[in-house]
N, CA and C atoms as a LAMMPS dump frame, in Angstrom:
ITEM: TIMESTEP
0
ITEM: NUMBER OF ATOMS
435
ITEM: BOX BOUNDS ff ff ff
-5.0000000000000000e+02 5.0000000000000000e+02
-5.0000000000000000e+02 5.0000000000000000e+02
-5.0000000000000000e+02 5.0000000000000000e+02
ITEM: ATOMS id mol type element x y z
1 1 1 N 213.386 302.717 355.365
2 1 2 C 212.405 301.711 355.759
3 1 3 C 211.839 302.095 357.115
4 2 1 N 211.129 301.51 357.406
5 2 2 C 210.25 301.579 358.364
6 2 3 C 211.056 301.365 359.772
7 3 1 N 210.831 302.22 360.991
8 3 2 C 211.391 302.045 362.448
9 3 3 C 209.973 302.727 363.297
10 4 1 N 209.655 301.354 364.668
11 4 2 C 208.945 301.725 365.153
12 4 3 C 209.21 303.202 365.571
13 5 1 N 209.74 303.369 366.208
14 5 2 C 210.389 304.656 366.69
15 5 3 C 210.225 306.217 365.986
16 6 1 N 209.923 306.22 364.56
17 6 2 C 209.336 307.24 363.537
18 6 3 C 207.977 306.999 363.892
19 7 1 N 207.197 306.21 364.2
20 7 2 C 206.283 306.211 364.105
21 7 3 C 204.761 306.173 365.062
22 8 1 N 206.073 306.142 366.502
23 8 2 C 205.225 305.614 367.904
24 8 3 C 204.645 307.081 367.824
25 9 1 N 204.853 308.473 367.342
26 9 2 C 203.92 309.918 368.326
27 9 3 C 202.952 310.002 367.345
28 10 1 N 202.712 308.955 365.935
29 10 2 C 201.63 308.987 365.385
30 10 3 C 200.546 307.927 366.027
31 11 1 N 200.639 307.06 366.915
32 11 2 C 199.971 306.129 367.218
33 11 3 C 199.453 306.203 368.491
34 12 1 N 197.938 306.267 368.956
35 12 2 C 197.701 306.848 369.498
36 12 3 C 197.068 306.002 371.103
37 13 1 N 197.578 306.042 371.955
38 13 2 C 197.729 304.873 373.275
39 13 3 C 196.753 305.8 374.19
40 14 1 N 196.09 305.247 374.854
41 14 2 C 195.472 305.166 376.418
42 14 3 C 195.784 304.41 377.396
43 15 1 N 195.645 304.664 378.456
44 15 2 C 195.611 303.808 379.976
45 15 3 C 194.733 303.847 380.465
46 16 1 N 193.953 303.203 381.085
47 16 2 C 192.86 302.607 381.779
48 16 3 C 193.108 301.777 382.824
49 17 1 N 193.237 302.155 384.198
50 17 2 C 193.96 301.589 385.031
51 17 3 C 195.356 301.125 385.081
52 18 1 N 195.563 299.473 384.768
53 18 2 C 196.843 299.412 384.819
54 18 3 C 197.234 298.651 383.228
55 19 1 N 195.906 298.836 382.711
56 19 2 C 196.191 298.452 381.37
57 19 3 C 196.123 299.621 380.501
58 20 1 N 197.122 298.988 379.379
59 20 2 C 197.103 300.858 378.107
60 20 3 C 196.669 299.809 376.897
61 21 1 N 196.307 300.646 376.045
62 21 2 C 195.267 300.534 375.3
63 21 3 C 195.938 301.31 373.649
64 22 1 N 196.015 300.039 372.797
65 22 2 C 196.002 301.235 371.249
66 22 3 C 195.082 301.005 370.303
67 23 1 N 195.333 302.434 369.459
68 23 2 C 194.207 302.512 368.784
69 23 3 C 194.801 301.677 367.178
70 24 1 N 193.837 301.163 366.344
71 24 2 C 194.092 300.953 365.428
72 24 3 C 193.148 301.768 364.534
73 25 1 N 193.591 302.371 364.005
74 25 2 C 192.772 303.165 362.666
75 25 3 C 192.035 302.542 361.733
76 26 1 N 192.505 300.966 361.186
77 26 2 C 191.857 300.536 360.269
78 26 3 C 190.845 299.603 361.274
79 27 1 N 190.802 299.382 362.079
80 27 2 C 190.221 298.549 362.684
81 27 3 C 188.807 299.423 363.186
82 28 1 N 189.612 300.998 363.4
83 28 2 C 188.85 301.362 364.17
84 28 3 C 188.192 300.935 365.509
85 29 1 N 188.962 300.615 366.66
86 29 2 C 188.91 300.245 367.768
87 29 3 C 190.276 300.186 368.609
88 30 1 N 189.706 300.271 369.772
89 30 2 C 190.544 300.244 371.332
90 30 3 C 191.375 298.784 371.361
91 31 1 N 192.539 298.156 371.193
92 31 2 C 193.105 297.128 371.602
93 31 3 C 194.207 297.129 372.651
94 32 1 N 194.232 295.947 373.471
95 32 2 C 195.063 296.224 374.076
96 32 3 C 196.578 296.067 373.533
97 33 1 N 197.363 296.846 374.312
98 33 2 C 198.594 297.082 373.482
99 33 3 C 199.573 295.739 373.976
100 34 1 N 200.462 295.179 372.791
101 34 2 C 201.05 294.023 372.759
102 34 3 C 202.084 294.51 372.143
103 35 1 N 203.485 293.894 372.539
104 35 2 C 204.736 294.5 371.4
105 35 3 C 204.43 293.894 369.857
106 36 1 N 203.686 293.023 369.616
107 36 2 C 203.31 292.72 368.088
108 36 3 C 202.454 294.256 367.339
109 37 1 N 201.584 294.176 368.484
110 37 2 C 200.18 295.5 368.129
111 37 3 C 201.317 296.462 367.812
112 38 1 N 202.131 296.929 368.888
113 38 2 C 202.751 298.137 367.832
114 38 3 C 203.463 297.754 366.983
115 39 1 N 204.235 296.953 366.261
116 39 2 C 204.644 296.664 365.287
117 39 3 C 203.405 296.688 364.307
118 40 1 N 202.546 296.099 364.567
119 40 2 C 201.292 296.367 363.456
120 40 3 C 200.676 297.641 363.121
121 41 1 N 200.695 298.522 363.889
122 41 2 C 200.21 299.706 363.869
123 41 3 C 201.404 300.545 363.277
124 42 1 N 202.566 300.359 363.502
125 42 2 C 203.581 301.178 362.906
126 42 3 C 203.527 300.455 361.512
127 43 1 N 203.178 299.654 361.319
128 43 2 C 203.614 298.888 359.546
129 43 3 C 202.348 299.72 359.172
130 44 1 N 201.126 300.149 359.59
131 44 2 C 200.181 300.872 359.061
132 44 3 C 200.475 302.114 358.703
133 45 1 N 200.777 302.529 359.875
134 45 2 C 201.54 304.254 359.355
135 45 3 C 202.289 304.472 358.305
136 46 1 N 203.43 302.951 358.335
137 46 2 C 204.307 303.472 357.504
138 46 3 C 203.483 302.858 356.051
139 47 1 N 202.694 301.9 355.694
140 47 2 C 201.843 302.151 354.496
141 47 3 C 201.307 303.023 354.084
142 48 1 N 200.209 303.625 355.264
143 48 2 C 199.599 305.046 354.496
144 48 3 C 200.593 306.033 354.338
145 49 1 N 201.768 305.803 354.74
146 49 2 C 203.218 307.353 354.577
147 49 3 C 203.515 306.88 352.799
148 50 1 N 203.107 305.609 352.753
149 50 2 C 203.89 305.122 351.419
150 50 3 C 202.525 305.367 350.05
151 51 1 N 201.144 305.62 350.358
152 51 2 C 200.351 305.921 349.518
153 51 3 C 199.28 304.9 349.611
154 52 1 N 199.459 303.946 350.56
155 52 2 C 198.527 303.159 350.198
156 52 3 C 197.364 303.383 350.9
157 53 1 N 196.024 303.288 350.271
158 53 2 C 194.786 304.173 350.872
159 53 3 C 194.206 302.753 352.131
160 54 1 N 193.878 303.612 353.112
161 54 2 C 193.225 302.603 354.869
162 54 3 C 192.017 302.329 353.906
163 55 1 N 191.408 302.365 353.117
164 55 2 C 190.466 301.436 352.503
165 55 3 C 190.679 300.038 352.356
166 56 1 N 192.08 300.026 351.612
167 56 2 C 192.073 299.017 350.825
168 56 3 C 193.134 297.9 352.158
169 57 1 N 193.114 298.045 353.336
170 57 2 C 194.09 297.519 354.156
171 57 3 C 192.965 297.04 355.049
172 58 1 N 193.269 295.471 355.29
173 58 2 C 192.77 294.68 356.344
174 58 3 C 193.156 294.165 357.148
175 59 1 N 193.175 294.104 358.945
176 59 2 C 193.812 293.805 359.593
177 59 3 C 193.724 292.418 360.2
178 60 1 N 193.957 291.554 360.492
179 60 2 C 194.074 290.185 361.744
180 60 3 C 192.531 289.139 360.782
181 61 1 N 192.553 289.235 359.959
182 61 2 C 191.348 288.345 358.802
183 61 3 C 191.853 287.252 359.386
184 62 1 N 190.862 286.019 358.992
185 62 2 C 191.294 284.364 358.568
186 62 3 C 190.805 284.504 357.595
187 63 1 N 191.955 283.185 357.015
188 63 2 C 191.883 282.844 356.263
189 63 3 C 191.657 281.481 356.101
190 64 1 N 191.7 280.399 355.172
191 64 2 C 191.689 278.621 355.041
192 64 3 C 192.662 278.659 354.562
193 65 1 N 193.9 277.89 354.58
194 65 2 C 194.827 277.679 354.111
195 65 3 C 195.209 275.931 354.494
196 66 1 N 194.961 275.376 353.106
197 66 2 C 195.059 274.176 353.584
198 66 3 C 194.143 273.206 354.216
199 67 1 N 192.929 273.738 354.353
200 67 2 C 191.69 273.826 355.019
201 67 3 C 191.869 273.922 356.558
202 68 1 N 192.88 274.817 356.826
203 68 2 C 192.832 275.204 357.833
204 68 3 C 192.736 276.671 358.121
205 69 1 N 192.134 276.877 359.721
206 69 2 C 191.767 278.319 359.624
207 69 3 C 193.223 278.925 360.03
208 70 1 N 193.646 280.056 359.388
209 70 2 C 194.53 280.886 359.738
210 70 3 C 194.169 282.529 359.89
211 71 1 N 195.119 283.375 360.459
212 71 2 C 194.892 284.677 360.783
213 71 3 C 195.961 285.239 360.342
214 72 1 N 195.581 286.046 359.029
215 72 2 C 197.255 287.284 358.891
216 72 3 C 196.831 288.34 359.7
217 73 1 N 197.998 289.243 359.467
218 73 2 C 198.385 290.564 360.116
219 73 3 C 197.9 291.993 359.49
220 74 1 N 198.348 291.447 358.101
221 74 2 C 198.082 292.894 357
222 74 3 C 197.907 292.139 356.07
223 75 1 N 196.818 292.782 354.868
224 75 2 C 197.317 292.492 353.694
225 75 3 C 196.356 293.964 353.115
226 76 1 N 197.141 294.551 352.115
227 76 2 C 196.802 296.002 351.426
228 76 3 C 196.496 294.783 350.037
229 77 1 N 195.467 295.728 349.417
230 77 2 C 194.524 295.194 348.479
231 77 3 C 194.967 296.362 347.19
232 78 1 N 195.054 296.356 346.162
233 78 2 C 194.551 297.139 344.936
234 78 3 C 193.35 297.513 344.725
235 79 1 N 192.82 298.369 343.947
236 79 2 C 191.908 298.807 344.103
237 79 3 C 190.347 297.988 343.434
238 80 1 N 190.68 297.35 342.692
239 80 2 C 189.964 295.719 342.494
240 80 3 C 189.645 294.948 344.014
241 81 1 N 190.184 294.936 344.709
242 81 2 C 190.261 294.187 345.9
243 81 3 C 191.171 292.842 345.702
244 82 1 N 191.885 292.706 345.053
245 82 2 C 193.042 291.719 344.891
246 82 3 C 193.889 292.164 345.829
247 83 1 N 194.258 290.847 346.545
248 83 2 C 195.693 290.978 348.101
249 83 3 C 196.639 291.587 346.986
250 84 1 N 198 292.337 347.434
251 84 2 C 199.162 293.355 346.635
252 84 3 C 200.204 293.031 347.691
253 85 1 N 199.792 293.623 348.693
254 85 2 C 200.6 293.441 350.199
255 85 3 C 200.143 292.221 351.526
256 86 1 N 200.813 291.487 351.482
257 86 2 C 200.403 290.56 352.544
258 86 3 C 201.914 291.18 353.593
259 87 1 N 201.302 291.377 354.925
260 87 2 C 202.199 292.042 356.24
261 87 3 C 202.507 290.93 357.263
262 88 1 N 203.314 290.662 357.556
263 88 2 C 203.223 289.663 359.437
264 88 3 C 203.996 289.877 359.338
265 89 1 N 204.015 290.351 360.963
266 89 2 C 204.35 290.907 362.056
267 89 3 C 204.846 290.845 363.408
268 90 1 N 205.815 290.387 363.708
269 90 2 C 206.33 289.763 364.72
270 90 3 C 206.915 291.195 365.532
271 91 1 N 206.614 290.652 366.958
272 91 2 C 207.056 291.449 367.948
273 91 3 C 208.44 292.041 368.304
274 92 1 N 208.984 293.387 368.527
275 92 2 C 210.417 293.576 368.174
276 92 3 C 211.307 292.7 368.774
277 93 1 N 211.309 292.052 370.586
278 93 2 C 212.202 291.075 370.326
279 93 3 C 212.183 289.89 369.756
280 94 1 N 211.425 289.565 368.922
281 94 2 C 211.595 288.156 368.239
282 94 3 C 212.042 288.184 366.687
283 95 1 N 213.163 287.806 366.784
284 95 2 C 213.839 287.73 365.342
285 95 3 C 213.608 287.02 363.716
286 96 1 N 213.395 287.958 363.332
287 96 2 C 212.726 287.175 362.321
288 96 3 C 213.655 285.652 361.897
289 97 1 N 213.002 284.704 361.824
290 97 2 C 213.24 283.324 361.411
291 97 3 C 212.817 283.15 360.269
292 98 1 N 213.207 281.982 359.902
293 98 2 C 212.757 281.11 358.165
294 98 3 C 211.346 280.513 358.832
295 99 1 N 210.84 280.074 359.868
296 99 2 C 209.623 279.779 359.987
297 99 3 C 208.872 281.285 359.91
298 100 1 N 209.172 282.343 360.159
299 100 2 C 208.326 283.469 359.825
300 100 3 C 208.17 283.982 358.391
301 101 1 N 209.193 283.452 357.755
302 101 2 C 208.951 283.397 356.096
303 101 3 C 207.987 282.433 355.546
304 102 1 N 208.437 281.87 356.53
305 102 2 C 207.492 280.03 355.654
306 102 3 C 206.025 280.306 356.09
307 103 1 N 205.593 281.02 357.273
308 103 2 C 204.421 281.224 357.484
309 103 3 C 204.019 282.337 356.443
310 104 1 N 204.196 283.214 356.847
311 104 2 C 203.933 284.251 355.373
312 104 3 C 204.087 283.552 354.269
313 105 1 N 204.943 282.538 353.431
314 105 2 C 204.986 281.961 352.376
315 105 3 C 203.324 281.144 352.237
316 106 1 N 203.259 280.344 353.054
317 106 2 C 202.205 279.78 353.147
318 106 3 C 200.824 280.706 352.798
319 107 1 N 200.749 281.776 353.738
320 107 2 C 199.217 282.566 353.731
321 107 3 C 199.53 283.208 352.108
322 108 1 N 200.7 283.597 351.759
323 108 2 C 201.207 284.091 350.558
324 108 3 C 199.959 282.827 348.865
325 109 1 N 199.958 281.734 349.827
326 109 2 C 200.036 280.637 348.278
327 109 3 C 198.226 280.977 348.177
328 110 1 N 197.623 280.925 349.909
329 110 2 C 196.21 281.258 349.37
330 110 3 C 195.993 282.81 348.962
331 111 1 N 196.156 284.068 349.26
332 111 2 C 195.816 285.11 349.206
333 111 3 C 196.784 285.622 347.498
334 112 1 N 198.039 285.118 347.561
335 112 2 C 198.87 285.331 346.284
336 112 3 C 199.045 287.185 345.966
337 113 1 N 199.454 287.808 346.819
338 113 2 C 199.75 289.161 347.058
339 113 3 C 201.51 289.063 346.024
340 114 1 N 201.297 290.198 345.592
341 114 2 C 202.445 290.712 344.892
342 114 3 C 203.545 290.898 345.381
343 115 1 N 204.07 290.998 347.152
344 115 2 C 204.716 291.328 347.755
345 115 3 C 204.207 290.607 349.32
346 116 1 N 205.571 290.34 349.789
347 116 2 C 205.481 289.765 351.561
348 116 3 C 206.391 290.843 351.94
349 117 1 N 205.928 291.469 353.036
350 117 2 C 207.056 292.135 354.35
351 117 3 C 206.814 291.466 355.529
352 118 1 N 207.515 290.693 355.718
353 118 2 C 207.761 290.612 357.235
354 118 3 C 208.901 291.4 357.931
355 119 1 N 208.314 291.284 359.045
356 119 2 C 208.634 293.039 360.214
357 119 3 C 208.407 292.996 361.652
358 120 1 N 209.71 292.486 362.459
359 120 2 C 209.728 293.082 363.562
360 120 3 C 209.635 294.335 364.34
361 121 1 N 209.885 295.876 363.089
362 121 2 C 209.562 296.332 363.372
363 121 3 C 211.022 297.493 363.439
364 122 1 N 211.859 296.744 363.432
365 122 2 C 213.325 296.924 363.431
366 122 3 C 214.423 296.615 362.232
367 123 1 N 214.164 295.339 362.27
368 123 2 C 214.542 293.773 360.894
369 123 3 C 212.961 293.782 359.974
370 124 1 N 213.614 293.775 358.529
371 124 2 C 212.687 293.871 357.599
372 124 3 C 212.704 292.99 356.444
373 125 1 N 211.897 291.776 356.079
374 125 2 C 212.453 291.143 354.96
375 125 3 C 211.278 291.295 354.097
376 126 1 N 211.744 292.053 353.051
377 126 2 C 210.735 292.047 351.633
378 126 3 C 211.004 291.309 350.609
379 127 1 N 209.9 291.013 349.995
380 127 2 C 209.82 289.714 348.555
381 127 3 C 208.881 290.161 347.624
382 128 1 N 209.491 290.461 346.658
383 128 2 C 208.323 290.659 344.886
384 128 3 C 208.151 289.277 344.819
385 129 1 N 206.752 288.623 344.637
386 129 2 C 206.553 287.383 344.01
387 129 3 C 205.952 287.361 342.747
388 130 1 N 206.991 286.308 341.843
389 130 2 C 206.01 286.139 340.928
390 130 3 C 205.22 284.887 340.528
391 131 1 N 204.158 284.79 341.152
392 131 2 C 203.313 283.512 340.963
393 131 3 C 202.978 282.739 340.301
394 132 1 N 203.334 283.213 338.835
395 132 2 C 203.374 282.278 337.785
396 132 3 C 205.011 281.417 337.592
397 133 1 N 205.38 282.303 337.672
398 133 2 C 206.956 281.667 337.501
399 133 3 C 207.506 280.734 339.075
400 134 1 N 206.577 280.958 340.02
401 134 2 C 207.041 280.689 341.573
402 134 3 C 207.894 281.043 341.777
403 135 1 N 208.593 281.963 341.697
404 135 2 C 209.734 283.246 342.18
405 135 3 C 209.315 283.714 342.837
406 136 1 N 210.417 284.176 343.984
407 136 2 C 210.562 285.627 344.862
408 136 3 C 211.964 285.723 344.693
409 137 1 N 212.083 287.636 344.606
410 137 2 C 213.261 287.89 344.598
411 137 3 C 212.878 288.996 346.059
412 138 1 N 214.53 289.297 347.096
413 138 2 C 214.151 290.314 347.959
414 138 3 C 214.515 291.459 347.537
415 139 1 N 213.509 292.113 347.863
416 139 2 C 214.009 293.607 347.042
417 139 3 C 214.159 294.372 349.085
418 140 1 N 214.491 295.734 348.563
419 140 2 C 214.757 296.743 350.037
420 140 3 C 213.795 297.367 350.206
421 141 1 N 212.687 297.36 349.547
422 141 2 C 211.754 298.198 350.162
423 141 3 C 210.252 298.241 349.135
424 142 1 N 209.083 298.038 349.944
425 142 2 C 207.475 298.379 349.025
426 142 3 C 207.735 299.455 348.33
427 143 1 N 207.39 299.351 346.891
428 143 2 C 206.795 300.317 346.009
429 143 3 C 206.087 301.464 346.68
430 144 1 N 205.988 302.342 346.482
431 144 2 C 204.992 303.492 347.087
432 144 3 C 203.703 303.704 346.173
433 145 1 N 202.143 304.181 346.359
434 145 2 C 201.588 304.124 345.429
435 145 3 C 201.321 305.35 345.018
């Protein structure tokens, strides 16, 4: 599975005074760097390591959920453009919680992706959903494509 640490000499940082700066590939742009941002940028690497094409991957969207506006992290699409992978992303010291499931559960009910990872980056919890049946089981790791 995925460790920031495999993945920080692919990701590519600047400094600009006393601020540093990363790049996101799918975004294509300069952000400033946050311990979430690299967790997000390493869950990218380690998708495209796993097959999934930077086409079909969108970063920091809203969404309505509930008729409210929300913002995910990741979600990788099939090639239809149907969500597959929905990502959030929490910063490495913050431990993943049941409210970080329940939030992903939630963006999970509007977008309805085949799979949740949530990812500190370190700690990894994956879920196959099946939406008709309202199941999730955790499996150890995304399919590769």
């Amino acid at each position: 599975m995925i460790s920031i640490e495999e993945h920080l000499q692919e990701i590519r940082t600047k400094k600009l005074g006393e601020q540093t700066w990363i790049w996101c590939t799918i975004r294509s742009k300069w952000l400033v760097l946050t311990p979430e941002e690299v967790v997000r940028q390493a869950a990218l690497s380690y998708l495209i390591k796993l097959g999934y094409s930077p086409k079909h991957m969108t970063v920091e969207r809203q969404i309505m959920v509930n008729q409210l506006q929300k913002r995910y992290d990741i979600v990788v699409s099939d090639k239809s453009g149907t969500p597959y992978i929905l990502v959030e992303c929490k910063q490495p010291k913050e431990s993943i919680k049941m409210s970080a499931l329940e939030q992903a559960a939630i963006y999970n009910l509007t977008l309805t992706g085949q799979y949740m990872w949530i990812t500190n980056g370190h700690d990894h919890k994956i879920f196959e959903i099946d939406h008709q049946l309202k199941a999730s089981r955790t499996i150890d790791s995304l399919p590769s494509r």
